[in-house]
C-alpha positions as CSV (number, residue, x, y, z in Angstrom):
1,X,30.5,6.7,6.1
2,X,30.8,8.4,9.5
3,X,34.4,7.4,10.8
4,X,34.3,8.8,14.6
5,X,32.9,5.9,16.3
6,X,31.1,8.2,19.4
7,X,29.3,10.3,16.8
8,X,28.2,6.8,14.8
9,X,27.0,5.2,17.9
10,X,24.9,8.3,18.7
11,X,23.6,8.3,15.8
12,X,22.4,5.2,15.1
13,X,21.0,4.6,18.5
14,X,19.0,7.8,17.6
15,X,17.9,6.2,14.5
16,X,16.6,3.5,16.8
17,X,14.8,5.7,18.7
18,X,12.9,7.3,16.0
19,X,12.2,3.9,13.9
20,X,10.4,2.8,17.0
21,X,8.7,6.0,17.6
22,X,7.7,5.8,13.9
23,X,6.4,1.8,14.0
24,X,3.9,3.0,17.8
25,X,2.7,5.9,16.3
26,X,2.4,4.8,13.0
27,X,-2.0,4.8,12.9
28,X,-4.2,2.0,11.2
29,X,-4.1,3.3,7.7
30,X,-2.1,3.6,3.9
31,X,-0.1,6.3,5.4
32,X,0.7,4.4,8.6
33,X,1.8,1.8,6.7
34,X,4.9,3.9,5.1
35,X,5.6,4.9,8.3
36,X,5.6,1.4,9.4
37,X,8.1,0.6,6.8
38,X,9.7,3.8,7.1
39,X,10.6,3.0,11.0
40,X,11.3,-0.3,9.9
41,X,14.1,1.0,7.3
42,X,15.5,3.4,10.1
43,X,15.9,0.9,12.5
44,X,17.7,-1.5,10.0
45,X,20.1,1.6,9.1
46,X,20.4,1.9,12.6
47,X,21.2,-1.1,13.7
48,X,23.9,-1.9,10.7
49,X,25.7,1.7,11.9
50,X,25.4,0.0,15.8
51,X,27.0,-3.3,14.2
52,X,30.0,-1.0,12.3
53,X,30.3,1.1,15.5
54,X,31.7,-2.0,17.3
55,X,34.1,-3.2,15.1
């Protein structure tokens, strides 16, 4: 686990950023769909290194 609290932040809003990117770009079809669920898993990670970051 990432132990520098400035560096964890940082990254997990960038694994915010991109999760959403993924879910809006993600187009109508199979492969949209894992990108769907892919963003959707990023944004999870994300938000549980936010969540450690401010403890």
């Amino acid at each position: 686990m990432i132990r520098n609290k400035r560096f964890r932040r940082g990254v997990a809003i960038a694994l915010l950023i991109a999760g959403a990117l993924m879910m809006w770009l993600a187009p109508r079809t199979a492969v949209g769909a894992v990108l769907l669920a892919l963003g959707i898993v990023l944004e999870l990670v994300g938000i549980g290194l936010e969540h450690r970051a401010r403890e």
